[in-house]
C-alpha positions as CSV (number, residue, x, y, z in Angstrom):
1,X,0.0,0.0,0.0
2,X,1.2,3.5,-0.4
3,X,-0.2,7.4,0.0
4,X,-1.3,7.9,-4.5
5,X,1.0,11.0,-3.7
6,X,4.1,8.8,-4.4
7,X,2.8,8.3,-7.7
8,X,2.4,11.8,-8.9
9,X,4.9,13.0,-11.2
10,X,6.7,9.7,-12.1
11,X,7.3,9.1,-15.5
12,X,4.9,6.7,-17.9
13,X,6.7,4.2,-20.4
14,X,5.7,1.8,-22.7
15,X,6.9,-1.7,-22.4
16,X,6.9,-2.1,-26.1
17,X,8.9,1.2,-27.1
18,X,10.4,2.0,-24.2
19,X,8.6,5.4,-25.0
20,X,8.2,8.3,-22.1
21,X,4.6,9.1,-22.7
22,X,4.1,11.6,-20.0
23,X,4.0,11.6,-16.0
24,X,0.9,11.0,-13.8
25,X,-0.2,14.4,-13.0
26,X,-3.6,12.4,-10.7
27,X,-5.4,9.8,-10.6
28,X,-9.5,8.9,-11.6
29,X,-11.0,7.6,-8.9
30,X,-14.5,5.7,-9.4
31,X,-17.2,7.6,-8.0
32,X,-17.5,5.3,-4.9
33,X,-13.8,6.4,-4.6
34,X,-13.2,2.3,-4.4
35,X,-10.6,2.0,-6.6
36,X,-8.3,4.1,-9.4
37,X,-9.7,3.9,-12.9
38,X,-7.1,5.2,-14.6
39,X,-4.1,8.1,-15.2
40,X,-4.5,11.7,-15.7
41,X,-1.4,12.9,-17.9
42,X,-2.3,16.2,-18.8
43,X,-4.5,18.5,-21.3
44,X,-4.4,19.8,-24.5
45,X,-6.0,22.3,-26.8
46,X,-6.5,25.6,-26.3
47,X,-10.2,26.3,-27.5
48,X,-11.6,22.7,-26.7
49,X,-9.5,20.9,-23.8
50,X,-9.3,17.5,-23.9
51,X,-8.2,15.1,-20.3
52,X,-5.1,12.7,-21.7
53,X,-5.0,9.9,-19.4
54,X,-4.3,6.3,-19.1
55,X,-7.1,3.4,-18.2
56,X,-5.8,1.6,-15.2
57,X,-6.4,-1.7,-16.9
58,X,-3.6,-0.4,-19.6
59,X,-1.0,-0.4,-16.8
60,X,1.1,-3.3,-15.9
61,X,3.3,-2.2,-13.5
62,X,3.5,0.6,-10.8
63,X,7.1,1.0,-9.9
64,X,8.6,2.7,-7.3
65,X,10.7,4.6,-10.0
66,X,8.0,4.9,-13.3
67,X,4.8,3.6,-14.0
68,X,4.6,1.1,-17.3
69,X,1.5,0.5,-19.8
70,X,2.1,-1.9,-22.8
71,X,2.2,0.4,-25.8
72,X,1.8,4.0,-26.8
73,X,-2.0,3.2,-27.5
74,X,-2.7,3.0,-23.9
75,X,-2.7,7.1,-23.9
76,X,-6.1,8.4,-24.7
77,X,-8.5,11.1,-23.9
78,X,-12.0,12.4,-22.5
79,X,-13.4,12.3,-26.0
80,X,-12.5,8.9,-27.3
81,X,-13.4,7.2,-23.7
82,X,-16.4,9.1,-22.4
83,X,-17.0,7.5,-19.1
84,X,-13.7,9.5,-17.9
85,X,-15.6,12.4,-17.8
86,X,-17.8,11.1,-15.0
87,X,-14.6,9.8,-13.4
88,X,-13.5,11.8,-9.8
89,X,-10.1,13.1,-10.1
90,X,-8.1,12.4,-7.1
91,X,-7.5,16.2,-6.5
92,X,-10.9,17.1,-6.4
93,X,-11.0,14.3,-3.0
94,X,-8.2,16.3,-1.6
95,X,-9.1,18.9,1.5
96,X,-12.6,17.4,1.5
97,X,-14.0,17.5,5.2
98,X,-14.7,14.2,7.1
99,X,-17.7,14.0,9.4
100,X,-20.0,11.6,11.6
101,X,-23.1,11.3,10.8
102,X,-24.3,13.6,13.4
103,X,-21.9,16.6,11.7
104,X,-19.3,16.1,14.0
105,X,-16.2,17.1,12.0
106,X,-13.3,14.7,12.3
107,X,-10.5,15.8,9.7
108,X,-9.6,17.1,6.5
109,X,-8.7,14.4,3.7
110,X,-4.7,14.6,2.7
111,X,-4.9,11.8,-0.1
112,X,-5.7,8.1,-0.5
113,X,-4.1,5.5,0.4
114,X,-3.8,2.8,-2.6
115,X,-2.9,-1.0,-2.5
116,X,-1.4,-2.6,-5.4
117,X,-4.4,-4.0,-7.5
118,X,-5.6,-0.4,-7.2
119,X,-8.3,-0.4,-5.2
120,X,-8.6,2.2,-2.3
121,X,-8.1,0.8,1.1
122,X,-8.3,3.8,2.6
123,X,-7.9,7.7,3.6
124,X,-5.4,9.7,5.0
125,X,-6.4,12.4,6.7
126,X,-4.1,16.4,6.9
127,X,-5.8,17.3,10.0
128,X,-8.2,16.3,12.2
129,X,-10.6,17.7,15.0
130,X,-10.7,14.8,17.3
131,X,-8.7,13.4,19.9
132,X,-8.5,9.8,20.5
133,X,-7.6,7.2,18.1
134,X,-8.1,9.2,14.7
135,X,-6.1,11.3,15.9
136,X,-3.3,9.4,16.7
137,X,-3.6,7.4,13.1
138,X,-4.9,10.0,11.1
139,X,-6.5,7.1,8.8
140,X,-9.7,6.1,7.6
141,X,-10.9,2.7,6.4
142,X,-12.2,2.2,3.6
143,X,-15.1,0.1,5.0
144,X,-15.9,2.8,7.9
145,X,-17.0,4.7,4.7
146,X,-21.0,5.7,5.0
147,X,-21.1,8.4,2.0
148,X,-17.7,9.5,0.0
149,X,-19.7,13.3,-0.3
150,X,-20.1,13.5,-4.1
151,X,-23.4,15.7,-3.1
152,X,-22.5,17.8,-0.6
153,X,-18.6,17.5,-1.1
154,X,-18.3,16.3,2.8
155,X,-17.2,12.6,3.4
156,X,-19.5,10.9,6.0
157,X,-17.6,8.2,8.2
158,X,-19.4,5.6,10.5
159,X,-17.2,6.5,13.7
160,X,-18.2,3.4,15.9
161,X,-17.0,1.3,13.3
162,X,-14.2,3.4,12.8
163,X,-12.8,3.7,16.0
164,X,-13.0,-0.2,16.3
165,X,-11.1,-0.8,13.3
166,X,-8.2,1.9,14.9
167,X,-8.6,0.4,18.6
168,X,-8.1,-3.3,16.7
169,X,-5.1,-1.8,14.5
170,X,-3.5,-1.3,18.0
171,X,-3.9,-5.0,18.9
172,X,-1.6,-5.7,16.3
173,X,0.8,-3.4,15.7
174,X,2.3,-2.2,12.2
175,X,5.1,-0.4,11.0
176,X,4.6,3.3,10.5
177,X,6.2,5.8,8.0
178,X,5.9,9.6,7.2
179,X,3.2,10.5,5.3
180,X,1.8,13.7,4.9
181,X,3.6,16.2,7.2
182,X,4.0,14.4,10.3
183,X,1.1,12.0,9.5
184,X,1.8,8.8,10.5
185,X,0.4,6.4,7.9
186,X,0.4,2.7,8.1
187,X,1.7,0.7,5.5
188,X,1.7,-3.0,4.2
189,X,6.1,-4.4,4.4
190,X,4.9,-7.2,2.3
């Protein structure tokens, strides 16, 4: 697992060419914000912008040094693949608020954390308002998820659920590195 930070800015080649065909500038999430569906690479046009990005199917590997898709193909846009325009981009999840379901507010969202298949285990969070164990992590579950906020922009979070999962995280410990700031995030040494 790692923060989808790390992935921002590394270089894009083709396994078949060796090519450079760009570097990650975000990621699409899925609207559930469950998994990454693909690359964003950049813009062009001046009058009549079009997204470049990548399908996450299209990439085979995501190194710690470059990300690798299998040809030049694999780069596309909004207009030829028009379910991307639907797709969340990863920045747009960035500084959303996290609350209970009451309204309490619990933090701020810093970025996502990603596992290797892609999917979206869970969140990382730039601040929070609480004291206790979210405070101490700073990291949602994916499964304490109740709405991801794609109506009202605010992330709703079931806190009983989540505060188990923390408390049970403590039962058995895992290694910790930096994340964002002095965020501790807790990450997979497999």
């Amino acid at each position: 697992m790692r923060l989808a930070k790390e992935l921002i800015n590394k270089p894009i080649y083709s396994i078949d060419e060796g090519k450079l065909l760009g570097k990650v500038q975000d990621l699409y999430l899925d609207s559930n914000c469950e998994a990454v569906l693909g690359l964003y690479i950049g813009s062009q046009g001046l009058v009549r912008r079009k997204a470049e990005l990548i399908r996450a199917g299209d990439v085979h590997v995501y190194g710690a040094d470059a990300v690798l898709v299998s040809n030049s193909a694999a780069v596309t846009d909004d207009s030829a693949l028009p379910a991307a325009k639907s797709w969340l981009r990863r920045e747009k999840l960035i500084g959303r608020e996290v609350n209970s379901p009451a309204g309490t507010r619990l933090g701020i969202v810093g970025d996502v954390i990603v596992d290797t298949d892609g999917s979206i285990t869970a969140y990382a969070l730039s601040k929070t308002f609480v004291e206790g164990p979210l405070a101490a992590k700073r990291v949602i579950d994916r499964s304490t998820i109740v709405d991801v906020g794609q109506e009202d922009g605010t992330m709703t979070v079931d806190l009983v659920k989540l505060e188990a999962a923390l408390i049970n995280a403590d039962a058995a410990p895992m290694p910790v590195e930096e994340g964002i700031g002095d965020m501790p995030i807790v990450v997979d040494t497999d």
